[in-house]
N, C-alpha and C positions, 0 to 999 in steps of 0.2 A: 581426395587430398584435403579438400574444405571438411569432410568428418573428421580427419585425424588430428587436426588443427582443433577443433572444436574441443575433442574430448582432451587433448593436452593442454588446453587451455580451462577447460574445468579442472583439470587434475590438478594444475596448478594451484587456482586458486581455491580449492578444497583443501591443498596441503597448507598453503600459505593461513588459513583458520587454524591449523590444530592446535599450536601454542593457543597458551593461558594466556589473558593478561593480567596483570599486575595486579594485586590487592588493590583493595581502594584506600585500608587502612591497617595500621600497625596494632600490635595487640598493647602497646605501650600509649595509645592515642593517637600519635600520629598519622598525619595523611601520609600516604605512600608517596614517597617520590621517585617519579624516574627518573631520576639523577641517577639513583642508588645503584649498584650492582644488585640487581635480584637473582639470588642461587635458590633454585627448583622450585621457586611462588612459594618459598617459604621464607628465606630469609634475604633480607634486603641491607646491602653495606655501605653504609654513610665511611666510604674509608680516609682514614687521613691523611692528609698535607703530606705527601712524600712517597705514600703510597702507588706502587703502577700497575693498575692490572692486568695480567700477565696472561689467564686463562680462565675462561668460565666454560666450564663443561657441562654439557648434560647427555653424552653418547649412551650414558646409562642409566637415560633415566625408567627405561623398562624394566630394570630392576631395582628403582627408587633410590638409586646416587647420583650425588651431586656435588661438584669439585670446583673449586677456584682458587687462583692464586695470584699472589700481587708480589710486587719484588722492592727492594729497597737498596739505590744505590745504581752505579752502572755495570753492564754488562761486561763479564768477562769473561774472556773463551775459557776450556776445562776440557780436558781428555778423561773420564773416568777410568777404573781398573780392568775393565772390559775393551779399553780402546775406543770408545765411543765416544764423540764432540757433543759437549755441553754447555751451555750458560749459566755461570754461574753471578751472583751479586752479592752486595755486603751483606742483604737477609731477606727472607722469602716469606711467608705467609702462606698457609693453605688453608681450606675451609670445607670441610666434607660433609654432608649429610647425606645419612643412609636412611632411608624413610619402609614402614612394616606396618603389617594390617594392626598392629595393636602396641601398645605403649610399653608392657612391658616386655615385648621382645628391641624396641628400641634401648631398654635402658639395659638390657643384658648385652647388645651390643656396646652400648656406651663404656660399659664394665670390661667387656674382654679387647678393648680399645683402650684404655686405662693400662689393664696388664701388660698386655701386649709393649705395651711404651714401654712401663717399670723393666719388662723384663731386657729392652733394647737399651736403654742411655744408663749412664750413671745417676739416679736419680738425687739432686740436692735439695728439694722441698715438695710435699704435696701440701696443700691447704683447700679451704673452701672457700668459693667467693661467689657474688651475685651482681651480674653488670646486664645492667638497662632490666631487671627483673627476671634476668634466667641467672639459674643455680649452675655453677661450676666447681669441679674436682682440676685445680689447677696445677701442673707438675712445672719443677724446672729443673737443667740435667744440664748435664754435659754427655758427648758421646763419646762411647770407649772403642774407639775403632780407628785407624788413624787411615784408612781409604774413604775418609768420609770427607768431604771440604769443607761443611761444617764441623764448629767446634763445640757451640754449645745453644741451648732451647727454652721454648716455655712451652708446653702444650695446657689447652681447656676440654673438657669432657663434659658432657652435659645432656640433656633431655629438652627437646622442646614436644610437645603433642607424642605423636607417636615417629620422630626422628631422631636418632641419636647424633649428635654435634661434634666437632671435633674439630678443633682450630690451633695450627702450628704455627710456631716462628723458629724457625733455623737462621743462626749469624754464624758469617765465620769469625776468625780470629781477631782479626786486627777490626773488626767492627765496633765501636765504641756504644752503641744503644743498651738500652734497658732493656733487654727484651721480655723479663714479667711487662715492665710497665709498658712496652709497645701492645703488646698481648693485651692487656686491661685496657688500654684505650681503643681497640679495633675492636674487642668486644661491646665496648659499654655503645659502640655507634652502629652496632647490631642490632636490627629490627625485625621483628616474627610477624607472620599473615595472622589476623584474625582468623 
């Protein structure tokens, strides 16, 4: 009994090592802080004033994804068109990175993550922009589907190292925010691992 205690007592604390810790600095000079939400020891989210975070994922990070989302506003119940009970709020936030042995199969990903969108919302602008020193392909849309609770969007596409980026905002209707400008501000407070 005192061996099987012993060895589950190692196991533990051998799993309890396997996580990373935290950068110790930002590629933008900053020190790391762990305040920040850090999604996969890559990026670290200084979020703003309103923002709640909702979900940080890393179930997959054995195949180099990384998901989080933060929500804006209070919770209100939702039955989707499948029948299924959901939460829904005035706007959401996701944050994905897919991470690949090499940069340009990230940035092909970033590309058929780009279309992919165009070919889903009604797209109202794409442009370029650069917040806190990463390059973005910024869309903003409405959605043509009216089983969606969402009304309308701003998605970023982008590249950092060899991870392709991907950061959403979904508002519904009656949502009064900027969501370009929510979007450029959750961006710009985005920080990458050395």
């Amino acid at each position: 009994m005192k061996k099987r205690m012993l060895c589950l007592l190692l196991a533990v604390l051998c799993l309890s090592g396997c996580g990373q810790p935290p950068p110790a600095r930002a590629a933008d000079g900053a020190d790391w802080d762990r305040s920040w939400v850090t999604v996969g020891n890559v990026v670290g989210v200084d979020a703003p004033v309103g923002l709640e975070l909702r979900e940080n994922n890393d179930a997959l990070a054995a195949n180099g994804m990384y998901y989080a989302a933060w929500s804006i506003g209070e919770e209100t119940p939702f039955v989707n068109a499948e029948g299924d009970d959901a939460k829904l709020y005035d706007a959401q936030i996701y944050l994905l990175l897919a991470g690949y042995g090499q940069a340009e199969k990230a940035e092909d990903r970033a590309a058929e993550l780009l279309d992919m969108a165009a070919a889903q919302y009604t797209v109202e602008d794409t442009m370029e922009a650069v917040h806190n020193g990463q390059r973005f392909t910024i869309m903003t849309y409405t959605y043509h589907t009216e089983t969606n609770p969402y009304q309308r969007g701003a998605s970023a596409f982008g590249v950092y190292r060899n991870y392709a980026v991907s950061v959403e905002i979904s508002c519904r209707e009656d949502f009064d925010g900027d969501a370009p400008a929510i979007l450029g501000d959750f961006l710009d407070r985005c920080h990458y691992s050395v």
